[in-house]
C-alpha positions in Angstrom: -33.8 -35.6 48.0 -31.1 -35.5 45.2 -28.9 -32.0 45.8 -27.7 -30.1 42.6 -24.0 -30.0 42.0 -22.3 -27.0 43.3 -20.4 -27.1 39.7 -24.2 -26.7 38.1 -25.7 -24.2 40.5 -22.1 -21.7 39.7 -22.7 -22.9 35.6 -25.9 -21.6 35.8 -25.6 -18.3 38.2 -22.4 -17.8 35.5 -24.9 -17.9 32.1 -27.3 -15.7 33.9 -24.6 -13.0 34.6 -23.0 -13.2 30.8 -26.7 -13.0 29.3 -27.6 -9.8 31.5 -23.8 -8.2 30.7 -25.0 -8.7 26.7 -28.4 -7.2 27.1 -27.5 -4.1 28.9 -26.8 -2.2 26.5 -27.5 -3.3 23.0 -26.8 -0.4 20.8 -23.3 -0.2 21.8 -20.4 -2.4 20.4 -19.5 -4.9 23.2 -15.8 -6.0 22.7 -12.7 -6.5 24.6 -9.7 -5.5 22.1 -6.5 -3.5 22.3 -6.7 0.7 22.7 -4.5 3.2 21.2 -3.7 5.6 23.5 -3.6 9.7 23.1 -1.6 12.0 25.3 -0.8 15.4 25.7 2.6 14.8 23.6 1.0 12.5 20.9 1.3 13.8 17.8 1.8 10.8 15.6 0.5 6.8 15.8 0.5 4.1 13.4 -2.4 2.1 13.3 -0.7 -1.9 12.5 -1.7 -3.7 15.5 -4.5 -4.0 17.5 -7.7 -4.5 15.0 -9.9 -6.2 14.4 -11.3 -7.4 10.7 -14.9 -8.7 9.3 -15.3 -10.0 5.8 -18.5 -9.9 4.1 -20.0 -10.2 0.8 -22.1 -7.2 1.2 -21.4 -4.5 -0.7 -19.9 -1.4 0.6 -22.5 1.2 -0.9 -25.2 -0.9 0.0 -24.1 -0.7 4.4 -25.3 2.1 6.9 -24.2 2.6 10.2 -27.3 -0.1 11.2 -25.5 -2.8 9.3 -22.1 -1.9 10.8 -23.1 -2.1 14.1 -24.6 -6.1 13.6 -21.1 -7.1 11.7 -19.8 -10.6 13.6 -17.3 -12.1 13.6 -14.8 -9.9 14.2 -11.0 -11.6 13.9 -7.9 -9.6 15.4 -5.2 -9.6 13.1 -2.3 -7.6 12.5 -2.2 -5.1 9.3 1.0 -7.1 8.0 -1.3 -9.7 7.5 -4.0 -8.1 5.2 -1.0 -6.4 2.6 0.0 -7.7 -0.6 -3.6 -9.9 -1.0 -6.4 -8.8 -3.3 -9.6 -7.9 -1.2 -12.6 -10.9 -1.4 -15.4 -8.7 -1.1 -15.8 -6.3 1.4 -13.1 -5.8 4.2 -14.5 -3.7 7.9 -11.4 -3.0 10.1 -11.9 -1.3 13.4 -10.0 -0.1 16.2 -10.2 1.7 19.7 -8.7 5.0 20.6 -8.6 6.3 24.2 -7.7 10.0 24.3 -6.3 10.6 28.0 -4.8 14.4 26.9 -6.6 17.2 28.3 -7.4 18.9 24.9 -9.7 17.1 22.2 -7.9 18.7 19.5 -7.7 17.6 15.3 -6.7 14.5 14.0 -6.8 13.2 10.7 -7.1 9.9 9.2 -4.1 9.0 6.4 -4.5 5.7 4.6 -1.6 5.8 2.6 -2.6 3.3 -0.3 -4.1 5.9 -2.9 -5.2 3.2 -4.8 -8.2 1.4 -3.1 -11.2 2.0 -5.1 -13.8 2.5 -2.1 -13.6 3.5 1.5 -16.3 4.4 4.1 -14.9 5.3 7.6 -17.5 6.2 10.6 -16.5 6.9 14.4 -18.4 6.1 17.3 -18.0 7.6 20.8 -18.8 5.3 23.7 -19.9 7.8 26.1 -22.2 9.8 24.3 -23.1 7.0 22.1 -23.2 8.5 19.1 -22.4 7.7 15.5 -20.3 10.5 13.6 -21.6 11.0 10.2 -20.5 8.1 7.1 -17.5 9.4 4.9 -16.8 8.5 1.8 -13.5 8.3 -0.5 -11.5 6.2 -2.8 -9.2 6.5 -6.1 -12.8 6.0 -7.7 -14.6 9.1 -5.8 -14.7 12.4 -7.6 -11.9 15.0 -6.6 -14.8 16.8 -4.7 -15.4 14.4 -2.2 -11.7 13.6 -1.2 -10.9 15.7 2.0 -8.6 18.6 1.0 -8.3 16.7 -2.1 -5.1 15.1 -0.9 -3.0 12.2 -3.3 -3.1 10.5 0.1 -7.3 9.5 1.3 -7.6 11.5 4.6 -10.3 11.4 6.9 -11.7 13.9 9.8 -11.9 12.9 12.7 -12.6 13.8 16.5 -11.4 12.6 19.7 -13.0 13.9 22.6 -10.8 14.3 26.0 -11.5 11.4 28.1 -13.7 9.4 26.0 -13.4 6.4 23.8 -14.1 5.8 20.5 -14.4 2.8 17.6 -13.1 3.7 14.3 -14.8 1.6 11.7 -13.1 1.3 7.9 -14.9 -0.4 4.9 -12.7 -1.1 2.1 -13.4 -2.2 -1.1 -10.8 -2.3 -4.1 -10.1 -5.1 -7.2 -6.5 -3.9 -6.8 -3.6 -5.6 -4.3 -3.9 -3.7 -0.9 -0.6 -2.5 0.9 -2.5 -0.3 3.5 -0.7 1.7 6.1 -2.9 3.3 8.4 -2.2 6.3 11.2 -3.4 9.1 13.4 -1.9 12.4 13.0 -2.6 15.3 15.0 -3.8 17.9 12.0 -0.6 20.9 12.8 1.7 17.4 12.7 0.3 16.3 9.4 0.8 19.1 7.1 4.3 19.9 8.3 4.9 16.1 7.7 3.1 16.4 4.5 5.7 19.3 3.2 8.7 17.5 3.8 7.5 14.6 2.2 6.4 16.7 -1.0 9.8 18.1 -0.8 12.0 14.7 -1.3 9.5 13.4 -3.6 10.3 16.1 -5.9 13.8 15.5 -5.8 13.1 12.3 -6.2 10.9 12.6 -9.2 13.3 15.7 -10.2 16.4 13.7 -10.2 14.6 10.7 -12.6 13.5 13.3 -14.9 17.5 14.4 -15.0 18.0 10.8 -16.1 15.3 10.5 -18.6 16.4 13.9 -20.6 20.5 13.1 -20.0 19.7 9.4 -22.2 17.5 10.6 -24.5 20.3 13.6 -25.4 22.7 11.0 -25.7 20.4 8.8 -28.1 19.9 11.8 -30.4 23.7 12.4 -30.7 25.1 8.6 -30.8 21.9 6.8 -32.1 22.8 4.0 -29.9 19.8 1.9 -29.3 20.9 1.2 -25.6 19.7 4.9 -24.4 16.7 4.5 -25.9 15.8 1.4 -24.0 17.3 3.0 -21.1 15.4 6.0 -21.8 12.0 3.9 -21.9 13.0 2.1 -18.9 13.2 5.4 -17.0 10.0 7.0 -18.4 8.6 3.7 -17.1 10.0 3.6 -13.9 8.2 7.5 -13.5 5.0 6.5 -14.7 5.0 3.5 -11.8 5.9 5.7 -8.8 3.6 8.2 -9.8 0.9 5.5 -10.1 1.9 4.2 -6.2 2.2 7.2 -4.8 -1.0 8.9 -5.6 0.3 11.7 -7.5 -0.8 10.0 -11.0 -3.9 9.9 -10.2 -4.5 13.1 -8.6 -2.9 15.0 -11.1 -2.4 13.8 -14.4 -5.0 10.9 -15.1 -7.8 11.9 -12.5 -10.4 12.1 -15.4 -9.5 8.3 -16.2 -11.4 5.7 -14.8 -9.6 3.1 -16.6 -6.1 4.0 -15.7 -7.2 4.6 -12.2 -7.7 1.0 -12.1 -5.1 -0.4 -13.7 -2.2 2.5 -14.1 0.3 0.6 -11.0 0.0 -2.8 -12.6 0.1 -1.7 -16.0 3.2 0.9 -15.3 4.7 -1.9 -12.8 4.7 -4.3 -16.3 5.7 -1.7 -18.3 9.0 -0.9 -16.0 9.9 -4.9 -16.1 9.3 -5.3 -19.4 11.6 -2.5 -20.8 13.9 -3.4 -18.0 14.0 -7.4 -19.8 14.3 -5.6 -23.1 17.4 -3.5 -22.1 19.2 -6.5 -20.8 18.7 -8.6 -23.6 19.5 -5.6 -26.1 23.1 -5.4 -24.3 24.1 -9.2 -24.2 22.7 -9.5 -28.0 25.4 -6.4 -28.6 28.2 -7.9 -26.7 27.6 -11.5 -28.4 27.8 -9.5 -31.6 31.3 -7.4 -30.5 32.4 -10.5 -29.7 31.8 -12.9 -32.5 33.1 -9.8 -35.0 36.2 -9.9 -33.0 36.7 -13.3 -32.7 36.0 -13.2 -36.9 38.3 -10.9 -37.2 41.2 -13.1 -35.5 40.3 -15.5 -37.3 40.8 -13.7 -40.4 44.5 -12.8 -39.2 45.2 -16.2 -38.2 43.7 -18.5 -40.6 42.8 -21.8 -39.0 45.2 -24.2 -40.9 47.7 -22.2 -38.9 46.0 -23.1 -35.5 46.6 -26.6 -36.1 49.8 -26.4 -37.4 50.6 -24.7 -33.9 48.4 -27.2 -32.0 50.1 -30.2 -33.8 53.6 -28.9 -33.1 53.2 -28.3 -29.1 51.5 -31.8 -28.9 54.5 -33.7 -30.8 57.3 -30.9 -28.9 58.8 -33.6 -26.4 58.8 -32.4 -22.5 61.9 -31.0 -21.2 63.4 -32.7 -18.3 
């Protein structure tokens, strides 16, 4: 009688063990993948490494925590990778966070790209296996539904002590992502939130300064360089106030047009007045410079130039 290869007999005992692993527990997502760890001192972590991405045509609205769960492939890739491209249907990210601190304490969410149109983020904890309940936000959602109606899209969320969780994130945006992603303990957040507010209002201050110091100029001189300047600034405003959320928060939060298209509009805008300025100041100094040339001319007429010409070509050399 024929024996059976010992490299079958192990194959087979091997497919038996990986098809029983799978089936144990099926309602639970099954995935080896990097963990971001929470201490006692953690206060702060940036989410760029460690997730893992699923594209799919389906549309975000249209996805429950059911059709989450079944989502496969899922590629890791770094969040490097994903910024500065324009999102091809729907985009899931997820990533694991182990809290090893003795407290469970308050985090929050910050996806610091105000400008993605649609964003569902749902947790699930591993040991109690159990789904947290399906938020919802985006430049497109109504003031109401953004958590403490921040410029920034925050999201609650819970961290148990000693358990691990999956954070799932649908996005869904026709604008050019640059997503930055972290955990801040809730106490950390706001304080960092303050200083932040702070500089960008001198930032924002100080260009306002600008703006008003050119356009007082303009009125006095009438020199069309200020005003170009002047536009280039009020430009330059309008953009950082698109990209940093304030725009659309504060001033055009009843627009749904300019939500969508106030960065690359404002971001057009800033070159475009920016080309004009230039091109306004070498079309002045061409013109100071042919008046002045015109006007040596006009002192030394030109029969005179090549009567001096003529006379150093025909002067013989010293020696």
């Amino acid at each position: 009688m024929k024996k059976k290869p010992i490299i079958s007999i192990w194959a087979t005992i091997y497919c038996g063990l990986v098809v029983l692993l799978v089936g144990i527990d099926v309602s639970a997502p099954v995935y080896a993948e990097d963990r971001f760890v929470i201490t006692d001192e953690t206060r702060h972590l940036v989410i760029d490494k460690g997730l893992r991405v699923h594209t799919t045509q389906a549309p975000l609205d249209a996805m429950d925590v059911a059709d989450i769960l079944h989502l496969s492939p899922w590629q890791p890739m770094a969040l490097k990778d994903l910024n500065g491209k324009q999102l091809n249907g729907t985009v899931w990210l997820r990533f694991e966070v182990t809290n090893d601190s003795g407290a469970d304490g308050s985090w929050l969410l910050e996806i610091g790209w105000p400008l993605l149109n649609h964003i569902r983020v749902v947790q699930y904890q591993h040991s109690r296996k159990a789904w947290s309940p399906l938020y919802q936000s985006g430049d497109m959602a109504p003031l109401a539904k953004r958590f403490a109606g921040h410029r920034y899209i925050l999201f609650p969320l819970a961290f148990p002590s000693h358990e691990r969780s999956t954070v799932y994130i649908g996005l869904e945006s026709k604008q050019i992502m640059f997503l930055r992603l972290a955990l801040w303990h809730s106490d950390a957040f706001w304080i960092h939130d303050r200083h932040d507010t702070f500089y960008l209002g001198v930032f924002f201050g100080v260009l306002a300064v600008m703006l008003l110091y050119n356009l007082s100029i303009y009125l006095f001189v009438r020199d069309s360089n200020y005003l170009f300047y002047s536009f280039y600034v009020l430009t330059i405003i309008l953009y950082e106030l698109a990209a940093t959320g304030i725009g659309g928060r504060y001033i055009w939060h009843a627009s749904a047009w300019l939500k969508q298209t106030a960065y690359f509009l404002f971001a057009s805008a800033s070159f475009l007045s920016a080309t004009i300025s230039i091109v306004a100041i070498l079309i002045k100094l061409f013109w100071m410079n042919s008046i002045a040339l015109t006007a040596t001319a006009n002192r030394f007429p030109w029969h005179c130039w090549i009567s001096t010409i003529s006379k150093k070509s025909t002067t013989p050399m010293d020696i």
